[in-house]
TORKERO-658327 format. One record per residue: x, y, z of N, C-alpha, C in turn. Coordinates in steps of 0.1 Angstrom, whole numbers, plus 2048, in hexadecimal, padded with zeros to 3 digits. Atoms other than C-alpha are relative to their C-alpha. Layout:
residues N
XYZXYZXYZ/...
END
This chain:
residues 460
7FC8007F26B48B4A037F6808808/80D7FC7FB6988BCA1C80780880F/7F87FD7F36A58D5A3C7FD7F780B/8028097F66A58C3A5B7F480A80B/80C7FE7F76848CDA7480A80C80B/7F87F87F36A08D7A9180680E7F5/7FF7F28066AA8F7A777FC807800/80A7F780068E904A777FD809810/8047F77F3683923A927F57FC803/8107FC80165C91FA8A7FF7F27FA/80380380664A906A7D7F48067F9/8047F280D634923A6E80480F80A/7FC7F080063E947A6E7EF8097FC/80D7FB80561A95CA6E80680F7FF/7FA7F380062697EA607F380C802/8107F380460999AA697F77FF810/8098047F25F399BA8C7F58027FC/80D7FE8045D59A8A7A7F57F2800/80B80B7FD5B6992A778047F67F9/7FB8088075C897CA5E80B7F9809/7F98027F45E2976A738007FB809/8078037EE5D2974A987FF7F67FE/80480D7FD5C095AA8C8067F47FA/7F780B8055D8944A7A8057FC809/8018027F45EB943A967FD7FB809/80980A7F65D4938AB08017F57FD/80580B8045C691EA9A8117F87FD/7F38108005EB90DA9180680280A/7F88037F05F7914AB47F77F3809/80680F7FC5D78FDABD8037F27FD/7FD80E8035E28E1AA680D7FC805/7F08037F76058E1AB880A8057F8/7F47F980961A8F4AA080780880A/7FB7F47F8633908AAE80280E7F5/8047F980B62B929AA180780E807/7FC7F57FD63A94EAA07FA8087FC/80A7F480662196EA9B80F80E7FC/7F67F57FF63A98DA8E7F78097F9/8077F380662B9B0A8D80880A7FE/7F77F980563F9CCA7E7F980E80B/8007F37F962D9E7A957FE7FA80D/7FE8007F062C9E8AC17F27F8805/80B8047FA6159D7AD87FE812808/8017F17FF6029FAAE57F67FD811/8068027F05F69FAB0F7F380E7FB/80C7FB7FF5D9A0EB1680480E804/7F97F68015EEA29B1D8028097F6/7FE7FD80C5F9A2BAFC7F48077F5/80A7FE8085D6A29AED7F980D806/8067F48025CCA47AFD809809802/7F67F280C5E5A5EAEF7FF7FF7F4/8067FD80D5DAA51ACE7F58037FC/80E7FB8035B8A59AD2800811806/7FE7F17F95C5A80ADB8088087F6/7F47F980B5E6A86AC68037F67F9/7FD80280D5EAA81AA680F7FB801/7F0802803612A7BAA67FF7F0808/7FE80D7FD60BA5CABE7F67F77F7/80D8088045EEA4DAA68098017F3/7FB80180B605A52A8680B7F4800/7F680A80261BA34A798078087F4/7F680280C639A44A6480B7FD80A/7F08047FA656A32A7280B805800/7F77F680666EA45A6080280C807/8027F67FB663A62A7180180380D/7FE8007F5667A53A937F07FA808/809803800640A4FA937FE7EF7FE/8048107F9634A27AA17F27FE804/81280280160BA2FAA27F97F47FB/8068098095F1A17A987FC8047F3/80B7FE80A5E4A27A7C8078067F0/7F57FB80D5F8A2AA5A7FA8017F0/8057FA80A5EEA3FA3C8098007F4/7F780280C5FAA35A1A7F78077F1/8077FB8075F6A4C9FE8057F87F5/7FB8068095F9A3B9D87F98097F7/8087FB80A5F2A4A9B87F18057FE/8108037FF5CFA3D9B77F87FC808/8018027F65C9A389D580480380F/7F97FC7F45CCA419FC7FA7F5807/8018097F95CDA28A158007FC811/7F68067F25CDA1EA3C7FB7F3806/8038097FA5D1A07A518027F980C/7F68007F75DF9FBA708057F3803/7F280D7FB5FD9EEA7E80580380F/7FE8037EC6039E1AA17FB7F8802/80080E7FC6009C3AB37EF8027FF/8107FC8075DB9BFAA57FB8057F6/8037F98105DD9CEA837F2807802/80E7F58055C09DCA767F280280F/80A7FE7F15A89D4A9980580B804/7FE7F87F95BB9ECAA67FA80C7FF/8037F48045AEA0AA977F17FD7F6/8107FB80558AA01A877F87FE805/8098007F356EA03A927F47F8803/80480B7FA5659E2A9A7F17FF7FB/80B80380C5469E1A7F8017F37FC/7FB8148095429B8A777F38017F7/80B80580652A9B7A5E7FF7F27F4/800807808520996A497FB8047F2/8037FF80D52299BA247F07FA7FB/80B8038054FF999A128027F77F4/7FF80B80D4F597D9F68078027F6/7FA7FD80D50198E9DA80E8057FF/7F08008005229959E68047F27FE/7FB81080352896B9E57FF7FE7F4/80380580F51996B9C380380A7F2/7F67F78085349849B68057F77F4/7F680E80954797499580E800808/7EF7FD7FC56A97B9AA8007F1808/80280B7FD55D95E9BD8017F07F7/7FF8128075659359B17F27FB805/80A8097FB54C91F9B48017F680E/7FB80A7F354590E9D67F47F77FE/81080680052A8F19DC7F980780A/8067F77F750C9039ED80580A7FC/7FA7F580351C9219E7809804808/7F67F97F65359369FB7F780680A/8057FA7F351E948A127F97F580B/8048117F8512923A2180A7FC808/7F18087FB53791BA2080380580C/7FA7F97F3542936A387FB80380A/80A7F97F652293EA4B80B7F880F/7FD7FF7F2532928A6880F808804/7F07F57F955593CA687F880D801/8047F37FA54395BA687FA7FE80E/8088007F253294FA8680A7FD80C/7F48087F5552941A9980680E802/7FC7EE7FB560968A937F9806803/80C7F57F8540978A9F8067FE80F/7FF8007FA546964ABB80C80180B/7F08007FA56B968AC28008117FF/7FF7F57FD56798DAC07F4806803/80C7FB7FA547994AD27F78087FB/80A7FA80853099AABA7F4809808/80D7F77F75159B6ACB7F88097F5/8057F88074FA9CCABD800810808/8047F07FC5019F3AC27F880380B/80C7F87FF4E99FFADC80280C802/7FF7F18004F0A22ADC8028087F4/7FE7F380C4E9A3EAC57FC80F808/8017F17FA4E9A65AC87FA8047F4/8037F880F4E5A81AB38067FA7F4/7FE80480D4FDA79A977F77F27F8/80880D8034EAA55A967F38077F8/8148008004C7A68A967FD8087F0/7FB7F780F4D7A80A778037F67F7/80180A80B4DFA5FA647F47FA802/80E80A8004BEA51A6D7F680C7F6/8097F48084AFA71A5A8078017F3/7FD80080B4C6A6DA408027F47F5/8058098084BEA4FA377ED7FD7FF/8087FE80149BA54A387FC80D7F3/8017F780E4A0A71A1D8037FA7F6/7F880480A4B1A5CA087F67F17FD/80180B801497A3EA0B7FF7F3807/7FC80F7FB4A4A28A207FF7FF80E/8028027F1499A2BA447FE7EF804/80180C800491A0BA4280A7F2801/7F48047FA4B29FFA42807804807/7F97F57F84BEA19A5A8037F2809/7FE8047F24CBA05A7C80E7FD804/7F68007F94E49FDA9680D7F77F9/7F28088065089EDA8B8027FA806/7FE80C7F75129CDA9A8118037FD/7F47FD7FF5339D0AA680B7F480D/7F68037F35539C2ABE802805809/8017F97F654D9D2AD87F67FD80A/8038067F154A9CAB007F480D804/8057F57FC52B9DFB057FB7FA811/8027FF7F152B9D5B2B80280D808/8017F57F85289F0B4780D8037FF/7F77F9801541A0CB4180780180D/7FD7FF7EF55AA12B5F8037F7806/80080B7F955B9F2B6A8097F17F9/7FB80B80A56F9D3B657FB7F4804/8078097F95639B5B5C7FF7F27FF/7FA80980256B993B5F8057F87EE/800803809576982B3D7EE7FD7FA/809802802558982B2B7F87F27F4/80380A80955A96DB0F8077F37FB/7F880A7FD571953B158057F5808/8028067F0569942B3380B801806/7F47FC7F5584953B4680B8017F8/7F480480759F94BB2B8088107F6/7FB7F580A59F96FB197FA811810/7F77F77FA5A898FB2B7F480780E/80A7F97F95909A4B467FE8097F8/8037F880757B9BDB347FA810805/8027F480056E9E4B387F28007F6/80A80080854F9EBB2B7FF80E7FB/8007F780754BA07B0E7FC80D804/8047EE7FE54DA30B167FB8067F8/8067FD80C541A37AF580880D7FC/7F97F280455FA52AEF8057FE7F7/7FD7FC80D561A4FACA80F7FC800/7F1801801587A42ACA8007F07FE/7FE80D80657FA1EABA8107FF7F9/7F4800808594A2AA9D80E804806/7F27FE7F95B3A32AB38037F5807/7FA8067F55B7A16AC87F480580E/8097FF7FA59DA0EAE28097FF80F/7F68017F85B2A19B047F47F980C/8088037FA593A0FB198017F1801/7FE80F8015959E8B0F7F37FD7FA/80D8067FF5729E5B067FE7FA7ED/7FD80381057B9E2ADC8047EF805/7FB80E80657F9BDAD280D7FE7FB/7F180080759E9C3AC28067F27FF/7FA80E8005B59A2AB88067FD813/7F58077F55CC9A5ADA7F57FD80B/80A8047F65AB9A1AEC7FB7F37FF/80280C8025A2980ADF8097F77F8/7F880C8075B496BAC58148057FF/7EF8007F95DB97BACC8017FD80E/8008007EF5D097BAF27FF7EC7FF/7FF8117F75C8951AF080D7FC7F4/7F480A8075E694CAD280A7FE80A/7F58017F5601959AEA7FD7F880D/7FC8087F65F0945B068007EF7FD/7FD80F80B5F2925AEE80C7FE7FC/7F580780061592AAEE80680A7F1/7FC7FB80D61793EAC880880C809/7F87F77FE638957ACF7FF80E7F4/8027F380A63297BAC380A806802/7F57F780464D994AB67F880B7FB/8067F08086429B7AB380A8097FC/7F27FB80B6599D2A9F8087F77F7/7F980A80A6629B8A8C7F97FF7F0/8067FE80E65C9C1A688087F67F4/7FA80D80D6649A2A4880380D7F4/7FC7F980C6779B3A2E7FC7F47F4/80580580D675997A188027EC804/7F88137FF67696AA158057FF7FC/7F780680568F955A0B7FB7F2802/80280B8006869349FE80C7F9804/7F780D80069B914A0B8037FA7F6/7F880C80A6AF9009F77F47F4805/80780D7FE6A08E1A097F5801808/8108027FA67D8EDA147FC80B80B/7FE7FA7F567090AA2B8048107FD/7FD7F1807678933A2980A80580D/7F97F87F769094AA3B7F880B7FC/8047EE80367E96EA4380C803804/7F87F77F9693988A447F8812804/8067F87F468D9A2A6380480D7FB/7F87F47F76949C6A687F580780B/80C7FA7F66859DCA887FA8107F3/8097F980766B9F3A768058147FB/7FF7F27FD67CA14A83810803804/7F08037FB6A0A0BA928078027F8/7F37F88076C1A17A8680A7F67FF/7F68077FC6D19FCA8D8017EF7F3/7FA80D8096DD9D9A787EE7F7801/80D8038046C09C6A697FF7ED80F/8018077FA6B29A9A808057F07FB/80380A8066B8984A7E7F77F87FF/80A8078086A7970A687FB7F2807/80780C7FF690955A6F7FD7F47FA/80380A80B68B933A5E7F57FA805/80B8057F866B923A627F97F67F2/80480F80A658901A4C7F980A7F8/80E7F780D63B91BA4080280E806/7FD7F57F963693EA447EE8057F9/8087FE80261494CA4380080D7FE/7F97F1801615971A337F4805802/80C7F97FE5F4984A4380680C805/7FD7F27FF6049A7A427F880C7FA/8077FA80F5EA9BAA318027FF7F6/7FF7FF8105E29C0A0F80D8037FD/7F47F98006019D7A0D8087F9806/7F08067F561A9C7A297FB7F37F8/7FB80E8046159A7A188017FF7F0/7FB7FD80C6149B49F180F807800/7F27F77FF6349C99FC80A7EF803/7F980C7F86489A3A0E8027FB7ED/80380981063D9919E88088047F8/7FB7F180A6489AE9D38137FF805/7F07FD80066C9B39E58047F27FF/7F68107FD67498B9E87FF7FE7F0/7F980780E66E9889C18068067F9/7FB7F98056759A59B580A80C800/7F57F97F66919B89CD8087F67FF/7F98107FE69F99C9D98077F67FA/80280880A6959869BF8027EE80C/7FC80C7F56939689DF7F57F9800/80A80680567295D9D17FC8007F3/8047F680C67395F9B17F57F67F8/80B8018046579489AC7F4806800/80B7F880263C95C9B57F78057F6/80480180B62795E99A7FE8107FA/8027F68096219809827EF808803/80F7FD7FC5FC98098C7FF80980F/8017F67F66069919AE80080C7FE/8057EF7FF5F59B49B57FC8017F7/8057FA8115E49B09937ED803806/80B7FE7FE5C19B19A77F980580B/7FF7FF7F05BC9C49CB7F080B800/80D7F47FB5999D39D780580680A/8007F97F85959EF9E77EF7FE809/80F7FD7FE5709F79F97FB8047FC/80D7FB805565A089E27F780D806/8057F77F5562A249FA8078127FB/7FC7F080055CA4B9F97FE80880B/7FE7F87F1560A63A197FA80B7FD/8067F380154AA80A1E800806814/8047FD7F5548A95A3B7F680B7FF/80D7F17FB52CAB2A4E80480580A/7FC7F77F5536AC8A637F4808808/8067F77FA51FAD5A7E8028107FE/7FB7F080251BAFCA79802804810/7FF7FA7F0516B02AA280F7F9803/7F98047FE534B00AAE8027F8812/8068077F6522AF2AD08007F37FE/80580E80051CAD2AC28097F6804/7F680A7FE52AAB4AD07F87F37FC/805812805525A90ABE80A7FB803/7EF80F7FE544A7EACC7FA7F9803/80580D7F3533A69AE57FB7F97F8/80881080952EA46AD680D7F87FF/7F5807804542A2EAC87FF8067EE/7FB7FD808552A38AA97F57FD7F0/80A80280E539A2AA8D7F27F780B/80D8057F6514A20A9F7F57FA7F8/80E7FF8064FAA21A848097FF7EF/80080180F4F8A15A5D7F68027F8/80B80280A4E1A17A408067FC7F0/8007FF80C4DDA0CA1E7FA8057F5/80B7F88074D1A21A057FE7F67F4/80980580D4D5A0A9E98057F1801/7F48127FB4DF9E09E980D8067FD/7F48008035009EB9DC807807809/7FE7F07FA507A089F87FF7FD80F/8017FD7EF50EA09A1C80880C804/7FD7F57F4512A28A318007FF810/7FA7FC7F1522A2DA5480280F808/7FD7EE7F4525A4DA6980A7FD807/7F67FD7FA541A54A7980780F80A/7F87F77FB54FA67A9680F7FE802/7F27FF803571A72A96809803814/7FF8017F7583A70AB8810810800/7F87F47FF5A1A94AC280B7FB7F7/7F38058025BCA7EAB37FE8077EB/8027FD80F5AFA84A8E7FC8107FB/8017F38025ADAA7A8E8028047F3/7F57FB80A5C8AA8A717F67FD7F5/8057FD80E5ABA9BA5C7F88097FD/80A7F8805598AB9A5B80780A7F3/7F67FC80A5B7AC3A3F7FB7F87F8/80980880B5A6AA7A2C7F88057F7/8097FE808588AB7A217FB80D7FC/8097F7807579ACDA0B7F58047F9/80C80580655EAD39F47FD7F77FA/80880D801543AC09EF7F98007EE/8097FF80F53CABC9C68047F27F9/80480A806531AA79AC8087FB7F4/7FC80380D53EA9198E8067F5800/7F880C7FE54EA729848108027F8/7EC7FE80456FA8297480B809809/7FC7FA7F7587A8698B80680B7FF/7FB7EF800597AA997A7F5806801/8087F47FE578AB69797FC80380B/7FD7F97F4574AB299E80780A802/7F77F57F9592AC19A77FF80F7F9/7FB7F2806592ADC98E7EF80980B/8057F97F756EAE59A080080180F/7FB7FF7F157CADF9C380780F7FF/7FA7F5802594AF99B87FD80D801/80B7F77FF57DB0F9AD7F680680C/80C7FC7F2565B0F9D0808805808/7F37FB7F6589B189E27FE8127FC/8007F580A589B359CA7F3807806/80E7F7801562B419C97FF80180E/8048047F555BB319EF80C805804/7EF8087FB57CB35A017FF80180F/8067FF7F2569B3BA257F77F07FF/8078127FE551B1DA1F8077F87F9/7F880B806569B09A0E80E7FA80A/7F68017F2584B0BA2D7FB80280A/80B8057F1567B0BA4A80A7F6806/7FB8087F7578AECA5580A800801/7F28017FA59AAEEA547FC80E810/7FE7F67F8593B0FA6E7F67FF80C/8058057F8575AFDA84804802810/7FD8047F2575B02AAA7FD7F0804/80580B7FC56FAE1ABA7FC7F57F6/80080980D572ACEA997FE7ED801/806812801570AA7AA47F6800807/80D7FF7FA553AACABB7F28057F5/80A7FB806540ABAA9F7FF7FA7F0/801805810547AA8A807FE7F5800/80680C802535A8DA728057F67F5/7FA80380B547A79A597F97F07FA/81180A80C531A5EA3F80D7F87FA/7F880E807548A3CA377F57FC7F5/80980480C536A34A128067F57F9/7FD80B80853DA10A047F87FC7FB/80A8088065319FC9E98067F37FE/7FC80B8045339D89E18028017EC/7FE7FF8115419DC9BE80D7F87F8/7F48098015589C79A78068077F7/7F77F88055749D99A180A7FE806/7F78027FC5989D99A580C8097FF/7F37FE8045BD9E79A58097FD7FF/7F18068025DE9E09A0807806807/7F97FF7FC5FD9DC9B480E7FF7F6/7F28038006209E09A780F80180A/7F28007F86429E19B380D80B7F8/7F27F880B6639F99AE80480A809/7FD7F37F6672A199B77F780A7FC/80D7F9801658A329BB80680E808/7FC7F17FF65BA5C9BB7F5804812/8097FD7F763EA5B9D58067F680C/7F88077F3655A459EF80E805801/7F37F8800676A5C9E78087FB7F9/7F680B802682A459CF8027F1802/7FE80B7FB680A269E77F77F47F7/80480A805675A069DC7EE7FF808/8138037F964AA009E07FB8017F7/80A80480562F9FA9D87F880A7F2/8057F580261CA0D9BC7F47FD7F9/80D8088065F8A0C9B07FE8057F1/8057FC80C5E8A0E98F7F97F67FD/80D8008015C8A0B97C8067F37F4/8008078085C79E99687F38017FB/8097FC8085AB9E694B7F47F6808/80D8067F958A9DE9587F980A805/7FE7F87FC57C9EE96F80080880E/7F27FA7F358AA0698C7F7804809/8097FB7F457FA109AC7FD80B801/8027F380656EA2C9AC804810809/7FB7F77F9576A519B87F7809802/8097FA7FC557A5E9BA7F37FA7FF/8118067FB533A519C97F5805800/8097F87FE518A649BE7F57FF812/8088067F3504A519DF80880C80E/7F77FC7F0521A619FC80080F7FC/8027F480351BA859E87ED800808/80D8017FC4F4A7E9ED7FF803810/8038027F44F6A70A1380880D806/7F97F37F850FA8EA1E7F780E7FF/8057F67FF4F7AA6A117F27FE80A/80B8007F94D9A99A1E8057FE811/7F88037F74EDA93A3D80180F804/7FE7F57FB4F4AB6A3F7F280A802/80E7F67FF4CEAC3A3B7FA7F880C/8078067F24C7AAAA5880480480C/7F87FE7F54DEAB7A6F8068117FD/7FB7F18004E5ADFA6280C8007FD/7F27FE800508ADBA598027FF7F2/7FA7FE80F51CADDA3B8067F47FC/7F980A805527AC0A2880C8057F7/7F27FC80654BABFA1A8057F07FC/7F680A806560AA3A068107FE807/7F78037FF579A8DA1380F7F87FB/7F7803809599A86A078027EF802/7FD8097FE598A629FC8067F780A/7F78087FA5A5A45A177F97F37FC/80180F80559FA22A0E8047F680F/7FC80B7F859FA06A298057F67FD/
END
């Protein structure tokens, strides 16, 4: 028995606003679907975004806590994580870096075989999101830029030093200015102040973000969005089609009602959509086909965090946009600079010393140790005057094939509650230390006089 069409709320349900999301969305609101977007965190005014690019307590997402920010930090075992949530997921908060993957990422083994290959295949969707989020090239660099341009020249690689092509409206600052890339159809724009607050929420307008283009033409295509609306888990139909079930993200009150819809498209992040899977087969049990293979294989970036701390406490590197300038020191290896905008203060509790090794006790036991022998230059930064104006922080990724594992259950690191939990399957694992992001932070620091220090793993 097949449900009847009039039963249904949706004829798709897109769970997630992020880039996965936005654009599903759009695209089946185009073909005439009637479609519903639902985001578990707030749509955020410009208001909003600059109190997150200030104080910390509006830029945090713990719900629990009363906290509704874009920017939510998940610690796991083996792993630390963020990401964000708010009408726009992850746009919201990065910093609008598009870069197209090089040859040898397509000719990974994780990849199936395509004809021509995959980097043929997709060249024209990369080019359709270049141009739906206003692909631009950087023009502005400062000091911190001119300090990674020196520290990639120590290391080699001046030669790949340059600007980062980004989402971002670099029209005249101050001024607003007609829809620019939509022939009138997408929003009035602001052109970029360069005040370092990408990763917060760009309150200026000038970030690309999803609600600026592909949620801004779904919703005027008619796709209905629901924000605070978080999917606890599906329920298959008897005769075809899913019930979500709702609750508000933070509310005290009775869980929402459920929706039924023909398909449901689940682009909640890695996490918000391995968490939906996880409770419907194995909470629940309301999917309990789901196959055994989920969470058995999840990249990370591959990424290690270093920071440098100016020693003058005069210095100021905010001004810019939040990441400007890249290099690569080796094909496997891309580095970013990073300024940090007043709101992230809290990470200057992040980091410590800067040392070597690939086993992770033996770091820490000599982190320990520099607290001990060092305990003035090993706490420099937590005690910093003018701490985000002066610190330089070095995003270090590699293209590497490697993976982790997701499970499911009650977990001591959630209080007991039911989630997610990671662990290292055999093969091999992402790594926790980058000889390369020890290198660039030092040479980073002899280009610029400052101290380099280690940061405590985040993973995007």
């Amino acid at each position: 028995m097949t449900v009847p069409s009039e039963d249904f709320d949706h004829d798709v349900v897109v769970v997630g606003s992020g880039f996965g999301g936005s654009v599903s969305a759009l695209r089946l609101a185009e073909k005439g679907w009637k479609v519903a977007l639902l985001e578990q965190g707030r749509r955020f005014s410009p208001e909003d975004l600059e109190r997150t690019g200030t104080d910390a307590r509006a830029l945090a997402w713990m719900p629990r806590l009363g906290r509704s920010g874009p920017l939510a930090q998940e610690v796991f075992q083996h792993v630390g994580i963020v990401r964000g949530i708010g009408l726009g997921g992850g746009s919201l908060v990065y910093a609008a870096v598009l870069l197209r993957p090089h040859e040898a990422f397509f000719n990974a083994p994780a990849w199936p075989e395509a004809p021509g290959g995959w980097q043929a295949e997709l060249a024209p969707h990369y080019a359709t999101a270049e141009r739906m989020l206003g692909l631009a090239i950087n023009p502005h660099q400062g000091q911190q830029d001119d300090w990674l341009r020196d520290t990639a020249r120590r290391m080699g690689a001046e030669s790949r030093f340059g600007p980062v092509p980004q989402g971002i409206f670099f029209g005249e600052p101050g001024r607003e200015h007609a829809d620019p890339f939509f022939a009138g159809q997408g929003p009035a724009r602001r052109g970029c102040e360069r005040c370092g607050r990408c990763i917060t929420g760009c309150a200026v307008g000038a970030k690309n973000s999803l609600d600026k283009n592909y949620l801004h033409l779904a919703e005027k295509a008619g796709v209905t969005v629901r924000v605070e609306c978080q999917v606890t888990h599906l329920e298959a139909l008897p005769g075809g089609g899913y019930r979500l079930h709702l609750r508000h993200p933070w509310g005290q009150g009775p869980d929402l009602l459920p929706l039924r819809a023909r398909r449901v498209v689940l682009s909640a992040g890695v996490l918000g959509t391995l968490d939906i899977l996880f409770a419907s087969r194995d909470r629940y049990r309301t999917l309990p086909h789901v196959p055994a293979s989920l969470g058995q294989h999840v990249r990370t970036n591959s990424e290690a965090v270093v920071g440098i701390l100016a020693q003058d406490p005069r210095t100021d590197i905010s001004q810019g946009t939040t990441i400007s300038t890249h290099f690569y020191p080796d094909a496997q290896t891309h580095v970013t600079q990073n300024r940090f905008p007043p709101s992230y203060g809290f990470m200057r509790m992040y980091m410590g010393p800067l040392v070597d090794g690939a086993q992770p006790w033996g770091r820490a036991a000599r982190v320990l140790w520099s607290f001990v022998a060092q305990p003035v230059r090993s706490t420099r930064s937590f005690f910093a005057r003018n701490w985000y104006r002066r610190i330089s922080v070095l995003t270090v990724m590699q293209q590497a094939d490697n993976a982790m594992a997701f499970d499911f259950g009650r977990t001591l690191l959630r209080g007991g509650r039911w989630g997610l939990r990671s662990r290292i399957p055999s093969g091999a694992r992402p790594p926790s230390y980058l000889p390369q992001a020890n290198a660039a932070a030092r040479h980073f620091a002899q280009a610029s006089g400052g101290q380099a220090h280690h940061v405590t793993g985040l993973q995007k």
